[in-house]
C-alpha positions as CSV (number, residue, x, y, z in Angstrom):
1,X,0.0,0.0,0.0
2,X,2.8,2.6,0.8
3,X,4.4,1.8,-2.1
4,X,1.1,2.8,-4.2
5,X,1.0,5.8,-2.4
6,X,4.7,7.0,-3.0
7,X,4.7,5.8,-6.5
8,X,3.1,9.1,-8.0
9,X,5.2,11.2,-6.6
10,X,8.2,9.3,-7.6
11,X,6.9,9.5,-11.4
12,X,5.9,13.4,-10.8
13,X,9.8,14.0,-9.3
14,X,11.3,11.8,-12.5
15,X,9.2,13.2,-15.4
16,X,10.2,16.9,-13.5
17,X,13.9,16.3,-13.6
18,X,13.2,15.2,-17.5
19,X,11.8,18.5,-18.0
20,X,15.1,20.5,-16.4
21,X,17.2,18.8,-17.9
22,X,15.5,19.7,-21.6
23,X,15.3,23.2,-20.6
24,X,18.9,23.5,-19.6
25,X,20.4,21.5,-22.9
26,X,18.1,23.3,-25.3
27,X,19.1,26.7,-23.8
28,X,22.1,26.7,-21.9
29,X,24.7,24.0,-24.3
30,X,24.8,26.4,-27.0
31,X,26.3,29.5,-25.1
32,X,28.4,26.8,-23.6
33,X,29.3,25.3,-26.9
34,X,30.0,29.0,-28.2
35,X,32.2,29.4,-25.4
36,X,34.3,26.8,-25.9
37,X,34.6,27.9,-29.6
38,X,36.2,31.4,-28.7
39,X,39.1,29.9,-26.5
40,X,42.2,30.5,-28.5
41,X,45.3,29.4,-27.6
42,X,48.5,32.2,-27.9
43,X,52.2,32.4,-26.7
44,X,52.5,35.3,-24.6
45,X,55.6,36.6,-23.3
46,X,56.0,37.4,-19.5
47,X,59.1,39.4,-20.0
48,X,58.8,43.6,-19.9
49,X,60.9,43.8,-23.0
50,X,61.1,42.9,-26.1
51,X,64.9,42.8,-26.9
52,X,67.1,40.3,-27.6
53,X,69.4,39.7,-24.2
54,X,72.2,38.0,-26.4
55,X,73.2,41.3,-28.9
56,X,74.8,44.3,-27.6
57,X,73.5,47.8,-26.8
58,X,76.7,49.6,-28.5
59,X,78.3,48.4,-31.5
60,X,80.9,51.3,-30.6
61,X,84.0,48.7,-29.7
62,X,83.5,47.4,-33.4
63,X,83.5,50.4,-35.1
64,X,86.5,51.5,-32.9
65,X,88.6,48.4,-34.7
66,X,87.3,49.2,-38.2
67,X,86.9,52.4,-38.5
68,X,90.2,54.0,-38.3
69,X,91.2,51.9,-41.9
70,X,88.1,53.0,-43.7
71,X,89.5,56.4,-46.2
72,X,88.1,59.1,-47.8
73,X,88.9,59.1,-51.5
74,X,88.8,62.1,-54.0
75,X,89.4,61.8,-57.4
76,X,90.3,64.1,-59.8
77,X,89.4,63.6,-63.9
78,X,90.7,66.7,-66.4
79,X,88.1,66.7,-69.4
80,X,88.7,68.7,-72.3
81,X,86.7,71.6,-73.0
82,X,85.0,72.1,-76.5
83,X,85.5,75.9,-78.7
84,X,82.4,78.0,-78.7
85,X,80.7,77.4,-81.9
86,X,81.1,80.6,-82.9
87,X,84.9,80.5,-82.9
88,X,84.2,78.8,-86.1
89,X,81.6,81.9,-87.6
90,X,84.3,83.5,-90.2
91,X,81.9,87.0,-89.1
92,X,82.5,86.4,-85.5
93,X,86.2,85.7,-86.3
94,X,86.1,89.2,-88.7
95,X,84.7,91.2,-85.8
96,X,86.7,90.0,-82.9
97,X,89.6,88.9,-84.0
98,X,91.2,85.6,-85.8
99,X,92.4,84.4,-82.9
100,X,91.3,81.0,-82.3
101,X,91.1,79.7,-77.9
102,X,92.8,76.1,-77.6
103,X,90.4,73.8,-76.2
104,X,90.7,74.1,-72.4
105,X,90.2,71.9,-69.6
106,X,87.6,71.8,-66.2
107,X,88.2,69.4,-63.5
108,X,86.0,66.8,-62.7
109,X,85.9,65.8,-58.8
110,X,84.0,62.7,-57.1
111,X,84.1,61.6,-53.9
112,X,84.6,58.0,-52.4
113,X,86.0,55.5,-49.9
114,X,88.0,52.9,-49.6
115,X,89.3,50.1,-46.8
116,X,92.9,50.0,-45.9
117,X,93.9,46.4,-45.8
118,X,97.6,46.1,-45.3
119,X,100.3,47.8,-43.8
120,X,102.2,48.3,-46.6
121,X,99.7,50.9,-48.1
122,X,97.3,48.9,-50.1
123,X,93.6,49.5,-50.1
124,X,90.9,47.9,-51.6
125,X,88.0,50.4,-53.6
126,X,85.6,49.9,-56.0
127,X,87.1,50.2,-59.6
128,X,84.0,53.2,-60.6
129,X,85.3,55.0,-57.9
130,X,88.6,55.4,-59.4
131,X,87.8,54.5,-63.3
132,X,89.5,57.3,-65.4
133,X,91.0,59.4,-62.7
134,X,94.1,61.3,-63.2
135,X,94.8,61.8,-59.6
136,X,93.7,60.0,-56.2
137,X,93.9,61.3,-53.1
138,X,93.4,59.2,-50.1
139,X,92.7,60.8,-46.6
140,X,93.2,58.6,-43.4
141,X,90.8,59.7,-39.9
142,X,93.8,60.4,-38.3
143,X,94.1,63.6,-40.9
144,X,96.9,62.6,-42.9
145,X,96.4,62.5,-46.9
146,X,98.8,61.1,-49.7
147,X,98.3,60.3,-53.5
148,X,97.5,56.6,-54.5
149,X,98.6,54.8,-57.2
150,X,96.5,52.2,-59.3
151,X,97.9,49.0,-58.6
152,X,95.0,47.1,-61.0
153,X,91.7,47.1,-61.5
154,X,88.9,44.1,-62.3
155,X,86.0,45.8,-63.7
156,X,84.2,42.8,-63.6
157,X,83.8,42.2,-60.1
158,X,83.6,46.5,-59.6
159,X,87.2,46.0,-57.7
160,X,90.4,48.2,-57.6
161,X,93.4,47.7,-55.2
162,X,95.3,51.2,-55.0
163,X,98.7,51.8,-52.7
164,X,100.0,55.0,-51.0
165,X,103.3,55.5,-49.1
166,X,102.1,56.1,-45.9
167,X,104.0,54.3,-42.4
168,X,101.8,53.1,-40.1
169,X,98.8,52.7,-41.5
170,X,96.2,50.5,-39.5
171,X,94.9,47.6,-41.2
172,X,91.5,45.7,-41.2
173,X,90.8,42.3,-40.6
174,X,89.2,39.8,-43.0
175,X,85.6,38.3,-41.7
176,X,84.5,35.0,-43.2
177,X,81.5,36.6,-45.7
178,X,80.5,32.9,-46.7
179,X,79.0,32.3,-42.7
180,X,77.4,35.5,-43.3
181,X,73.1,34.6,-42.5
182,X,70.3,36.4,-43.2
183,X,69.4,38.6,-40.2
184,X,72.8,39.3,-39.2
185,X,74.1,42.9,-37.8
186,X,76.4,44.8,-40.3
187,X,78.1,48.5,-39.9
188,X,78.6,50.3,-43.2
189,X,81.2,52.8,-42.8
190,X,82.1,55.3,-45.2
191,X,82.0,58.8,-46.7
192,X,78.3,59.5,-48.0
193,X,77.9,62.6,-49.6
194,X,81.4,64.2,-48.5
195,X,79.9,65.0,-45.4
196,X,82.9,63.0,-43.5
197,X,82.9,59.4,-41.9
198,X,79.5,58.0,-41.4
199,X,78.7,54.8,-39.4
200,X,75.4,53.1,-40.0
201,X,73.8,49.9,-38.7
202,X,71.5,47.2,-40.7
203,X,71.6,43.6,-40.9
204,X,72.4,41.0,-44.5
205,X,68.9,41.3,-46.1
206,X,69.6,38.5,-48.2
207,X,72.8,36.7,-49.6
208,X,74.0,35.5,-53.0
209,X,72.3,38.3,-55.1
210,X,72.9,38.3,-58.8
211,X,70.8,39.1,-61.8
212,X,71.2,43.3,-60.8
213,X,73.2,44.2,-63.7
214,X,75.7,46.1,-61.8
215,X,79.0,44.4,-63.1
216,X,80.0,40.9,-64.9
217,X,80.2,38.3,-62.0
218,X,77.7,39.4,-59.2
219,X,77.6,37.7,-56.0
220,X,76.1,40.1,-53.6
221,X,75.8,40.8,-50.2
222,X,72.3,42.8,-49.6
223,X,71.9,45.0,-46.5
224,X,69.5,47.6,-44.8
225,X,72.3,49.4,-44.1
226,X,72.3,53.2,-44.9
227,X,74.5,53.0,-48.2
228,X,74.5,56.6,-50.0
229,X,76.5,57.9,-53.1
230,X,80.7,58.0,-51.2
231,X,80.2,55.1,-49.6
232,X,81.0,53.0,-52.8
233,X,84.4,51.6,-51.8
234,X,83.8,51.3,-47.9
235,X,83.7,48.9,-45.4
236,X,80.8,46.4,-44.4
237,X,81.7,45.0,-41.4
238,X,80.2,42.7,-38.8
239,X,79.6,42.9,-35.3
240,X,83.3,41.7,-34.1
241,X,84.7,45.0,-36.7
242,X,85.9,42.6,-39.5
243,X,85.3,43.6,-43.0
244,X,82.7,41.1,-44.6
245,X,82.1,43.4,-47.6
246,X,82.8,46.2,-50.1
247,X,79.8,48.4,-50.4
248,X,79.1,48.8,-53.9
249,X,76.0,49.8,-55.0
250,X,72.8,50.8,-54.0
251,X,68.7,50.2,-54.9
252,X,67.3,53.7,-55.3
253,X,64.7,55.6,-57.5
254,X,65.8,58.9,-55.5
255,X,69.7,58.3,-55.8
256,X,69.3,58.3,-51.8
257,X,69.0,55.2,-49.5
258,X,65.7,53.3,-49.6
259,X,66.9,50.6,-47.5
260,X,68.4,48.1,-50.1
261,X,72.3,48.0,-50.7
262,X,74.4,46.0,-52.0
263,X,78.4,45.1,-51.1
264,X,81.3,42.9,-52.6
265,X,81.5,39.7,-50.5
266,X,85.0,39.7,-48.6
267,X,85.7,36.6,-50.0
268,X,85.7,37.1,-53.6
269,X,87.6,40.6,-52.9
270,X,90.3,38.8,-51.4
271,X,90.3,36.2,-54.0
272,X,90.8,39.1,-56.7
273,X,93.2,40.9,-54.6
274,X,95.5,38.6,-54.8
275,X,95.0,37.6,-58.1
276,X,96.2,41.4,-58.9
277,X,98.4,41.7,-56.8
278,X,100.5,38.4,-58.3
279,X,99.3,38.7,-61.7
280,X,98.3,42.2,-62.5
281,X,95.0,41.3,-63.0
282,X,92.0,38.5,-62.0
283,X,92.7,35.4,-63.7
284,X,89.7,33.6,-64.6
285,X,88.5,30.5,-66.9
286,X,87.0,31.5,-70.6
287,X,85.6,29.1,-73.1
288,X,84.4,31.6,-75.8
289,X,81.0,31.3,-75.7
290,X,77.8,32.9,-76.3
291,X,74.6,31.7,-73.5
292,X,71.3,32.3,-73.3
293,X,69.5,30.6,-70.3
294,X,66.6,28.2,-70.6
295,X,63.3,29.9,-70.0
296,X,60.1,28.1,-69.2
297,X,59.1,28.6,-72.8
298,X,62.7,27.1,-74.1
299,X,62.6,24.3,-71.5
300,X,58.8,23.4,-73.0
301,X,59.8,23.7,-76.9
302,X,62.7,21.2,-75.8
303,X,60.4,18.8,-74.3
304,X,62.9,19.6,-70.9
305,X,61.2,18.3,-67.8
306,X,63.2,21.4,-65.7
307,X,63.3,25.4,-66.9
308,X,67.2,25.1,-66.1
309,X,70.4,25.1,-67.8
310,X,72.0,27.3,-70.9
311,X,71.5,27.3,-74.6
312,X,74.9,27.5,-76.6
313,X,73.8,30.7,-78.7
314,X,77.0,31.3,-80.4
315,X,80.8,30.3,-80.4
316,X,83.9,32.2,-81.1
317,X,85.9,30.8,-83.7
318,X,89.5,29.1,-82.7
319,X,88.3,29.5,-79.0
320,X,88.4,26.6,-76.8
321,X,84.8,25.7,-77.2
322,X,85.2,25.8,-80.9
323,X,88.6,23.5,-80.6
324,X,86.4,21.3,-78.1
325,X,83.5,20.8,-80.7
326,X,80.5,22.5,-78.8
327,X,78.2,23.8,-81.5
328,X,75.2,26.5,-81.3
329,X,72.1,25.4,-80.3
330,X,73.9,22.8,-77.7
331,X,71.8,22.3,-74.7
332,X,74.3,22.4,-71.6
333,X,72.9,21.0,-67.9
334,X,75.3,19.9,-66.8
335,X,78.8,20.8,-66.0
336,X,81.7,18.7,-64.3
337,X,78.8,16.6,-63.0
338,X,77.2,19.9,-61.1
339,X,73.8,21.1,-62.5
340,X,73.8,24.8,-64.2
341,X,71.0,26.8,-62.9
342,X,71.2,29.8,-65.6
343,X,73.2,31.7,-67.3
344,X,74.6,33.5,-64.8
345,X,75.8,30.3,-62.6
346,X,77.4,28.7,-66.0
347,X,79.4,32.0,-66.0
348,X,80.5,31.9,-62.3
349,X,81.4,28.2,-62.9
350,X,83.1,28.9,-65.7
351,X,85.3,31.8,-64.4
352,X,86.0,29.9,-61.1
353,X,87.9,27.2,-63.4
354,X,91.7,27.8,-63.7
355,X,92.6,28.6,-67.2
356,X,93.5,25.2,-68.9
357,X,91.7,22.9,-66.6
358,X,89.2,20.7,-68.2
359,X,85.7,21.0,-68.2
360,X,83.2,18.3,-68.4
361,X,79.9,19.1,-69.9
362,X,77.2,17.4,-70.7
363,X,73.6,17.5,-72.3
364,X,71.2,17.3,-75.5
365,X,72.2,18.3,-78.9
366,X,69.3,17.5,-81.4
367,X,67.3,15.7,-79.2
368,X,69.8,13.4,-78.1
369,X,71.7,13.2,-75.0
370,X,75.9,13.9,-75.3
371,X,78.9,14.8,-73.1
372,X,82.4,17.2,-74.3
373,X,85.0,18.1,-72.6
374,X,86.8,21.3,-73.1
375,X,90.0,23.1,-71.8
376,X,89.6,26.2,-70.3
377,X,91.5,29.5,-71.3
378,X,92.5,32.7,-69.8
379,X,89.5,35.6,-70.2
380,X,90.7,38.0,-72.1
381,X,90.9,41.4,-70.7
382,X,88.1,43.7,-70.3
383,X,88.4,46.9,-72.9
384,X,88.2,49.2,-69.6
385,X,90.7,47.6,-67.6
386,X,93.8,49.2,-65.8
387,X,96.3,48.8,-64.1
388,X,99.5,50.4,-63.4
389,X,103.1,49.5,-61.6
């Protein structure tokens, strides 16, 4: 009987429970599910700044080291003037005379810098800083001045190694450019605008540029780095004060710094240095050949599965690739067993080989796969090149 009695109220408190318990998932689990939605997960940092503890605040020691062998260089052209045209008007002539003014002469001055990199006077400049210059004059920080000589010039790499007879002269030291990463601090220091020594601070925007047009064989350091017309010639260094590059040239649609500049590698001015300094000149490998690089267009009318490589578009006559047998229209890929990527990495490859070493290449002529070798020659010199005892 009990059990009767109770048994209502047990079914009421069930089918109310039932009824909550709708309510609360028909209502309440959707802001709940919205909720959960929003949560997103971040990384937050806990510390009060924002700077990197393992760089330091003042790059002042550095510059200290480097600084004192970075130069000022003026350069000094004498260009012939032209007669007035109306020296040449027999009336103007009757009027004022017969006498005829010799062509006179104005001097042209530019300003640069260079990097003092040995003891016994030599310093390393771009070659368009001193390119047709009939004097050079070199000032040092410590205020002392002398003339410099050409010693010789590669105008294919933008490089020019001068000497003055000066004692005492303090020396850089030679980074390793080829460690050099992307994100990396670099100083530029150097003479912009003849205002006198300038320091300023970037890091390597990129490494291994090429493809600017700025001189035959380009290999390019890029930087943030203030670079403005004198600093050409100057001093990239790193954060330990050793030179890692020559600044050479810079990205600009004002002629000022936007940001984008471009230097020398140490390594390949070093390389040239001493290649002038033994020889006169930069001896590099030549073939005598004419190369057009394989465009997507070329690489699909070829049936080529890659857009890579170079397309033999002429050969000089009696030149080692004419002794060797490579013909126009040859398809090169490949060369001592290392792919080419363009035209401009054949050329670097090339160059890089000492002159008479032999050169495997390999790849299709008409359609069909071959393999040559040729022997490398000396590349002959440049119609602008200089140099001087």
């Amino acid at each position: 009987m009990l059990v009767r009695k109770l048994l209502p109220y047990f079914v009421q408190g069930i089918a109310i429970g039932l009824v909550i318990g709708l309510i609360f998932y028909f209502f309440a689990m959707p802001n709940a599910t919205r909720q959960q939605h929003a949560v997103v997960e971040i990384k937050e940092s806990t510390n009060a700044t924002v700077v990197p503890t393992d760089g330091p605040a003042s790059y002042a020691n550095a510059v200290e080291i480097a600084a004192p062998s970075v130069v000022n260089i003026n350069t000094t052209k004498l260009i012939d003037g032209r007669n007035h045209p109306l020296y040449s008007d027999p009336i103007f002539r009757r009027f004022f005379g017969d006498q005829q003014r010799g062509p006179s002469q104005r001097r042209d001055n530019s300003l640069g810098s260079g990097v003092i990199i040995s003891e016994q006077g030599y310093i390393l400049t771009n070659n368009h800083v001193i390119s047709g210059a009939d004097e050079i004059q070199v000032a040092l920080t410590d205020g002392r001045q002398a003339e410099a000589k050409v010693v010789g010039t590669d105008p294919e790499t933008d490089v020019a190694v001068l000497k003055v007879s000066i004692e005492n002269l303090p020396s850089i030291t030679f980074g390793q450019s080829d460690v050099l990463r992307v994100g990396d601090v670099v100083l530029a220091i150097g003479n912009p605008f003849g205002v006198g020594q300038t320091v300023t601070q970037g890091i390597v925007s990129a490494t291994e540029r090429s493809h600017l047009g700025i001189s035959t064989y380009e290999n390019f350091i890029q930087t943030d780095a203030a670079i403005n017309p004198g600093n050409s010639g100057g001093a990239l260094i790193n954060a330990a004060g050793e030179l890692v590059g020559i600044n050479t040239a810079i990205y600009s649609r004002s002629g000022g710094s936007q940001g984008v500049g471009f230097a020398i590698p140490a390594n390949t001015v070093k390389m040239v240095m001493k290649q002038i300094l033994e020889y006169g000149r930069a001896i590099r490998g030549w073939l005598g050949i004419e190369i057009q690089t394989i465009t997507p267009a070329l690489a699909e009318s070829f049936g080529l599965l890659e857009a890579r490589g170079i397309i033999i578009a002429g050969v000089m006559p009696q030149g080692p690739a004419d002794h060797a047998g490579i013909k126009t229209g040859d398809i090169i890929l490949q060369m001592n067993g290392r792919p080419i990527i363009d035209g401009t990495d054949a050329l670097n490859q090339i160059a890089q080989t000492a002159p008479g070493s032999e050169v495997h290449l390999s790849g299709i002529r008409q359609g069909k796969p071959f393999s040559i070798t040729a022997h490398t020659s000396s590349r002959p010199l440049p119609e602008n090149h200089r140099t001087e005892p």
